[in-house]
N, CA, C and O atoms as a MOPAC input file, in Angstrom:
PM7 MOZYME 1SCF
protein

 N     14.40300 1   -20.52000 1   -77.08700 1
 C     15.06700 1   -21.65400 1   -77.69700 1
 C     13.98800 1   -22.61200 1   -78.18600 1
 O     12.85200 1   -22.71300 1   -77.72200 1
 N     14.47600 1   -23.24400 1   -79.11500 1
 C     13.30400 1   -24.03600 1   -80.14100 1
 C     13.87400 1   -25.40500 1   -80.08400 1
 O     15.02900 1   -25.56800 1   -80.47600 1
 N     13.17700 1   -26.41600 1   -79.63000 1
 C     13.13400 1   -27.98500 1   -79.41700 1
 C     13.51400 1   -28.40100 1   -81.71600 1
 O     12.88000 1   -27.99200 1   -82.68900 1
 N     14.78600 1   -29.33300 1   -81.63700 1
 C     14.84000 1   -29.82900 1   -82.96400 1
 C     13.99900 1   -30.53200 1   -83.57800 1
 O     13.76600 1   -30.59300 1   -84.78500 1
 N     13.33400 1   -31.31000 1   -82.33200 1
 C     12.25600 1   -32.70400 1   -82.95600 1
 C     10.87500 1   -31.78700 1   -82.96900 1
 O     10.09800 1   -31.87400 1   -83.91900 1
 N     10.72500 1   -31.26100 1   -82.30400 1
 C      9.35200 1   -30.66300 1   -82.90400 1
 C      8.76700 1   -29.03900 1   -82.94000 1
 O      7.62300 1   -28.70400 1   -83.25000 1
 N      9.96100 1   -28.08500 1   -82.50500 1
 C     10.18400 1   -27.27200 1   -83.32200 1
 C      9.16300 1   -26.27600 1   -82.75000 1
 O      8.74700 1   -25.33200 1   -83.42200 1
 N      8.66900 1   -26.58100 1   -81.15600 1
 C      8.39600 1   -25.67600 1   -80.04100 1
 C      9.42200 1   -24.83700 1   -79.63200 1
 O     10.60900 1   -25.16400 1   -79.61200 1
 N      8.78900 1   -23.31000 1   -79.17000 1
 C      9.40700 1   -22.56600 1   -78.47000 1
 C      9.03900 1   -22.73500 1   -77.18800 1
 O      7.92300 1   -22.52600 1   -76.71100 1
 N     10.54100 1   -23.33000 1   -76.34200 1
 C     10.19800 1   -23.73800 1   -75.06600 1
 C     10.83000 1   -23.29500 1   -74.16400 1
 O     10.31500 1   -23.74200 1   -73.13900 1
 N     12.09800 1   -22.33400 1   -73.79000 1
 C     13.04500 1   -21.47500 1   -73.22400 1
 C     13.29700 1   -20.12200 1   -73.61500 1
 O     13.49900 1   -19.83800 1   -74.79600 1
 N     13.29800 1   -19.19800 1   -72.62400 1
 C     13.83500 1   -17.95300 1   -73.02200 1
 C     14.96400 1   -17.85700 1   -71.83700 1
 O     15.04700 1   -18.11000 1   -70.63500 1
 N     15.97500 1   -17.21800 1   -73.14300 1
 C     17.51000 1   -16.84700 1   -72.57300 1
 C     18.19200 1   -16.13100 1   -72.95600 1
 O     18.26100 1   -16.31400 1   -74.17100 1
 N     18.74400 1   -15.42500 1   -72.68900 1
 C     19.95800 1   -14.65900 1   -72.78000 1
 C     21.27700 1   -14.94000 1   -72.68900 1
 O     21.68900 1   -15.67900 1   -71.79400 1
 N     22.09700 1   -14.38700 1   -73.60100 1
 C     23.84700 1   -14.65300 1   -73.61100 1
 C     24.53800 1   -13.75600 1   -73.84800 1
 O     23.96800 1   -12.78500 1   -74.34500 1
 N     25.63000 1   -13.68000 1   -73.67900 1
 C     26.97600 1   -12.30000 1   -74.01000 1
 C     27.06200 1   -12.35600 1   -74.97500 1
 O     27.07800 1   -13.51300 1   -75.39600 1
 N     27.18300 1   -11.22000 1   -76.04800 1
 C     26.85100 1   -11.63000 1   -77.72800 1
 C     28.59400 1   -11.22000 1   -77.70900 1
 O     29.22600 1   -11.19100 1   -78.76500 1
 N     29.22800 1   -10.92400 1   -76.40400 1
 C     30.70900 1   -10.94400 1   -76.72900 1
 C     31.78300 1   -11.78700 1   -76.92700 1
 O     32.75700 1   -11.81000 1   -77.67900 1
 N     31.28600 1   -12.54600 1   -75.94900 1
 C     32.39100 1   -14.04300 1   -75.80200 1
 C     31.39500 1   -14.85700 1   -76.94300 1
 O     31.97900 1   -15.24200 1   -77.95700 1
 N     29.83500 1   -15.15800 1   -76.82700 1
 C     29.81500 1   -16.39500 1   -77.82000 1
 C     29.30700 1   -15.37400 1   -78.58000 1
 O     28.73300 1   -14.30000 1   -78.39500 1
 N     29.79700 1   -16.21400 1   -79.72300 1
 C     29.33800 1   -14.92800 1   -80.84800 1
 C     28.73600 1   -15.99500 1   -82.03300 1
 O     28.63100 1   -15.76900 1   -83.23900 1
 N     28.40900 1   -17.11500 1   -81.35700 1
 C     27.81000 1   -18.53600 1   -82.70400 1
 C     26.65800 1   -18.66700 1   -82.43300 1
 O     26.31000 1   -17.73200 1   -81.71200 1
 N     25.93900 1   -19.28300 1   -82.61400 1
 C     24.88900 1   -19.74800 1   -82.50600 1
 C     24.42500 1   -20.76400 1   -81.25900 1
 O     25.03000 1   -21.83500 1   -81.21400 1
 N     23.61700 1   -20.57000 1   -80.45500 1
 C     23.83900 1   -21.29600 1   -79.02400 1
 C     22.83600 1   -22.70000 1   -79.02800 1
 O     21.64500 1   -22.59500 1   -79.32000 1
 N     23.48500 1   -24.08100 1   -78.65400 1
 C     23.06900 1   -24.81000 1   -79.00400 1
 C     22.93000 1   -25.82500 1   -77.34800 1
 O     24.02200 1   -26.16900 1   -76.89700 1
 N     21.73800 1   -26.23500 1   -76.56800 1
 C     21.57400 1   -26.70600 1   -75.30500 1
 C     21.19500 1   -27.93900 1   -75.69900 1
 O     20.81700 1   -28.17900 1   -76.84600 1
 N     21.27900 1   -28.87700 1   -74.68700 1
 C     20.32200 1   -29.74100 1   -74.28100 1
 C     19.51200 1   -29.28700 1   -73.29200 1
 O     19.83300 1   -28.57800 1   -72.33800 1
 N     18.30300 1   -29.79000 1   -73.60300 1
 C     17.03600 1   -29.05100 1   -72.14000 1
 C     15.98400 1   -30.00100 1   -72.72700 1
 O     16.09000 1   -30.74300 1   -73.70400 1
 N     14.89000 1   -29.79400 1   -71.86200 1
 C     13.93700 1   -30.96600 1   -71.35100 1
 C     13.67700 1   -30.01400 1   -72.40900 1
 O     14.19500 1   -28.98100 1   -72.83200 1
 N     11.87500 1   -31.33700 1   -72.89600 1
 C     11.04100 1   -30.59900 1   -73.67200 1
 C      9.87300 1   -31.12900 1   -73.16200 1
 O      9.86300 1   -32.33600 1   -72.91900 1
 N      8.58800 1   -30.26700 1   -72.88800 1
 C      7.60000 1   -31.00100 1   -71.80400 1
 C      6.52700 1   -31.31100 1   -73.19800 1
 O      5.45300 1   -31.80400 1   -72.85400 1
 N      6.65500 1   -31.13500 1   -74.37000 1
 C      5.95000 1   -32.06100 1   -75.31400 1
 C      6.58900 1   -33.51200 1   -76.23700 1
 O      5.93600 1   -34.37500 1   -76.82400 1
 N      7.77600 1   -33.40400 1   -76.12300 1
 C      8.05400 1   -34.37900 1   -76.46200 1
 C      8.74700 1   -35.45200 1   -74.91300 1
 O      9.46800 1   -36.45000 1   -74.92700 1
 N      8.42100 1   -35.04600 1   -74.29200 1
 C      8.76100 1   -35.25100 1   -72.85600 1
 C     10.22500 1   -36.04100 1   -72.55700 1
 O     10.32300 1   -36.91500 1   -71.69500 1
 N     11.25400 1   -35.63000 1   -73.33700 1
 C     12.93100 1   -36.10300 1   -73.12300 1
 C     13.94100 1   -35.03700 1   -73.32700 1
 O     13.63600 1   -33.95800 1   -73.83600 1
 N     14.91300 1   -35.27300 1   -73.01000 1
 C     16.13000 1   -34.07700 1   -73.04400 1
 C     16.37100 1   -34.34200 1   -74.76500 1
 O     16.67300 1   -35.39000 1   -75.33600 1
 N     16.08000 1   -32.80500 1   -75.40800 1
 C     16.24400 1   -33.05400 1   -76.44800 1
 C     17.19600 1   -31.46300 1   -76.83800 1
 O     17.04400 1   -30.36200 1   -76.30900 1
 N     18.16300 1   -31.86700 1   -77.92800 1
 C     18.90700 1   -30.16700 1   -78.58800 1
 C     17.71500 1   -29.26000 1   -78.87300 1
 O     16.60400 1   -29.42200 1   -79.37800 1
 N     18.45900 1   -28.14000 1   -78.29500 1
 C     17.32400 1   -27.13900 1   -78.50900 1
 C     18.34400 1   -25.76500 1   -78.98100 1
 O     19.39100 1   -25.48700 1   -78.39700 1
 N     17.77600 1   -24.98700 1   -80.17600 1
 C     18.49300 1   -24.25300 1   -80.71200 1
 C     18.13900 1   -22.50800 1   -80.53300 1
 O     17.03000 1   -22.18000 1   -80.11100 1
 N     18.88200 1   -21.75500 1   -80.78900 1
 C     18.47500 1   -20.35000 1   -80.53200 1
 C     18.07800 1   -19.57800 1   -81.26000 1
 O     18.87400 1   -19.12500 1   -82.08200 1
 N     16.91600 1   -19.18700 1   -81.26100 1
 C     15.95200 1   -18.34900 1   -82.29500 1
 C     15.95100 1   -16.85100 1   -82.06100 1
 O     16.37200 1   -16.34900 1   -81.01900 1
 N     15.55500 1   -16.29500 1   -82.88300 1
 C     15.12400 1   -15.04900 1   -82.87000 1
 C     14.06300 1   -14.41600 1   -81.91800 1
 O     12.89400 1   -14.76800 1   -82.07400 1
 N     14.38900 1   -13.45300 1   -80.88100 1
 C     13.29400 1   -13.17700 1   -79.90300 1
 C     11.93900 1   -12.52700 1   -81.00800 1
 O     12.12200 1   -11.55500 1   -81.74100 1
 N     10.73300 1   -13.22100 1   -80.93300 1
 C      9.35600 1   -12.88000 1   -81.69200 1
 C      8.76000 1   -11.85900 1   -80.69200 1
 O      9.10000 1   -12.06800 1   -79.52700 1
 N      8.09600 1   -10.99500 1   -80.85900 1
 C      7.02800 1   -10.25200 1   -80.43800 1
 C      5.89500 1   -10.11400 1   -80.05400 1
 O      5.46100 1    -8.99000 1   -79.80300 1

């Protein structure tokens, strides 16, 4: 998961791609911008 304000990858997670089937959208800490900020769900990179 990727922080909105500055666009770090700062969580890895998993979800049921059965029940949610949208796009998964948290609040979670971000330890560079150091506040609870939306954090959105990206593509797992390699």
């Amino acid at each position: 998961m990727t922080c909105e304000v500055c666009n770090r990858i700062n969580y890895i997670v998993s979800k049921n791609k059965v029940k949610t089937t949208g796009v998964l959208k948290l609040k979670k800490y971000c330890n560079v911008c150091r506040k609870h900020t939306a954090h959105n769900e990206t593509k797992k990179l390699d």
